[in-house]
C-alpha positions as CSV (number, residue, x, y, z in Angstrom):
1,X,116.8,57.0,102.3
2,X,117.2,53.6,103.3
3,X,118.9,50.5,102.3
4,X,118.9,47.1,103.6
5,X,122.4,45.1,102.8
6,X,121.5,41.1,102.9
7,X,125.0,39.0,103.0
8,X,126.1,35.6,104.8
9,X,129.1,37.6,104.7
10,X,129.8,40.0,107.6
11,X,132.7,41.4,105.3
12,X,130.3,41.9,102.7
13,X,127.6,43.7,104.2
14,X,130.1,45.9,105.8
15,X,131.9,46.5,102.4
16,X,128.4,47.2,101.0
17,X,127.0,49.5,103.7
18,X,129.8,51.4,103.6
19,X,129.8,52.4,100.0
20,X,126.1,53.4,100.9
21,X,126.2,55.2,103.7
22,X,129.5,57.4,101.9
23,X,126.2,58.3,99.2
24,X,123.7,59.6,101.8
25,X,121.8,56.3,102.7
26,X,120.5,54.6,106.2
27,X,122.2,50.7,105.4
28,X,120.6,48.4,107.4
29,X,122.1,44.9,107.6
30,X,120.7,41.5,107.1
31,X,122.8,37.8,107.3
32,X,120.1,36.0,105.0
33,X,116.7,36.2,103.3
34,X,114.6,35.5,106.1
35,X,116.7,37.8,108.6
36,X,116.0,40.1,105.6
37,X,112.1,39.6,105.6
38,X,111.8,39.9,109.5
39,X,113.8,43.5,109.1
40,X,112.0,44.6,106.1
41,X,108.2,43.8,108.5
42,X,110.4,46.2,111.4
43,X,111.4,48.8,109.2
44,X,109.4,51.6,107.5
45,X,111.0,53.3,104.2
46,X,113.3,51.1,102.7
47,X,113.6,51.9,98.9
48,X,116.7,49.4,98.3
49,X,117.6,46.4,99.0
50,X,121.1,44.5,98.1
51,X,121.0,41.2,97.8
52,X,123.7,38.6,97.7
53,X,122.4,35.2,96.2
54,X,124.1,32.3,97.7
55,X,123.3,32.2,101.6
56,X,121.6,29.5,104.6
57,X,118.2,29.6,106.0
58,X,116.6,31.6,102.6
59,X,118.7,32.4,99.6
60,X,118.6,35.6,97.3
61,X,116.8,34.8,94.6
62,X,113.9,33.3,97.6
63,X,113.9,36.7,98.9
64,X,113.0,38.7,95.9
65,X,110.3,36.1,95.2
66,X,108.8,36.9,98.7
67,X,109.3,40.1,98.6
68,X,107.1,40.3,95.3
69,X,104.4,38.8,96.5
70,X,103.9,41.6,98.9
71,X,101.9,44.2,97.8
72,X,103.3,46.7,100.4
73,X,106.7,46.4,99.3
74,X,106.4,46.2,95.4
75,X,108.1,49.9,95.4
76,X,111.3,48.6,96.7
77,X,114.1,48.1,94.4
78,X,115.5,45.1,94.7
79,X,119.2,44.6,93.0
80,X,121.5,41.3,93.3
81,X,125.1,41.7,94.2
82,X,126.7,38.5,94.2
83,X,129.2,36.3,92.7
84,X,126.7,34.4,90.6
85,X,127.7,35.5,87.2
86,X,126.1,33.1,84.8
87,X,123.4,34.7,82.3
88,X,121.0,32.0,83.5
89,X,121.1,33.4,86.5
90,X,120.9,36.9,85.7
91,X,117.9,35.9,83.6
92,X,116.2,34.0,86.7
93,X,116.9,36.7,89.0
94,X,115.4,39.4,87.2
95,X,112.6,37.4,85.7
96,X,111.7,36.9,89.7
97,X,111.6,41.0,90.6
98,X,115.1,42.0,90.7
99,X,115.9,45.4,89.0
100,X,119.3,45.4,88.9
101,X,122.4,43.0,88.9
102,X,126.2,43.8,90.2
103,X,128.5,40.5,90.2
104,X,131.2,40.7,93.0
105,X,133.8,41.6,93.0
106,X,132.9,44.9,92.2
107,X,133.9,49.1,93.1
108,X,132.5,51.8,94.8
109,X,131.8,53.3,91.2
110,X,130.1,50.3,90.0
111,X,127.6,50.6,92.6
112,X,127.3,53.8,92.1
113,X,127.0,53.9,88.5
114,X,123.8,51.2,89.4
115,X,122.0,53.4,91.6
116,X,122.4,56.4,89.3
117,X,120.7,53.9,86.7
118,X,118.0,53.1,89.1
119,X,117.5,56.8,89.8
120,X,118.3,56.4,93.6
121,X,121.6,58.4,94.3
122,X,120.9,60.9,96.6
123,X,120.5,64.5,94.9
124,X,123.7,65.6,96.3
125,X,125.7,62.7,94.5
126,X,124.1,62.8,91.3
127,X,127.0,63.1,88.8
């Protein structure tokens, strides 16, 4: 399985893709939305992507609205982790497309416990 990690944040994405790849998936990496997009249009089977909201050239919450309005990629799960914690925010991501929402800082097990409520862990991490 395969997951693309979108941060500004080289720290991030490795802190993210990490945490991923110790569950079974393929993390592919992404420093903003648009860097995201141009990945996503190179890379078959991608079922997840992690999204961070605040970042230059094409922010998070941009992303999933493009994403969306792509009929090819309306199976992927799309689920915000960033350190934009208000409830309006919440509320506007996943009124855009986003499935799920993890506010930073967060654990392994947090992520985790996400994925496991998205059905994506890997059958061999299932708990």
């Amino acid at each position: 399985m395969k997951a693309l990690v979108i941060d500004d944040s080289r720290t991030m994405r490795r802190i993210v893709s990490s945490v991923l790849r110790g569950i079974g998936y393929e993390a592919i990496e992404a420093g903003d939305g648009q860097e995201a997009l141009d990945a996503l249009e190179a890379t078959d089977g991608v079922v997840l992507c992690c999204i961070d909201w605040n970042m230059p050239v094409m922010d998070g919450l941009t992303f999933v609205t493009k994403v969306r309005e792509r009929a090819e990629w309306r199976d992927i799960t799309l689920m915000m982790v960033t350190t934009e914690g208000e409830h309006a925010q919440i509320v506007r991501a996943l009124a855009a497309g986003a499935h799920e929402y993890l506010i930073k800082p967060f654990t392994p097990d947090a992520l985790r416990d996400k994925l496991e409520l998205l059905g994506l862990l890997p059958v061999q991490e299932v708990r």
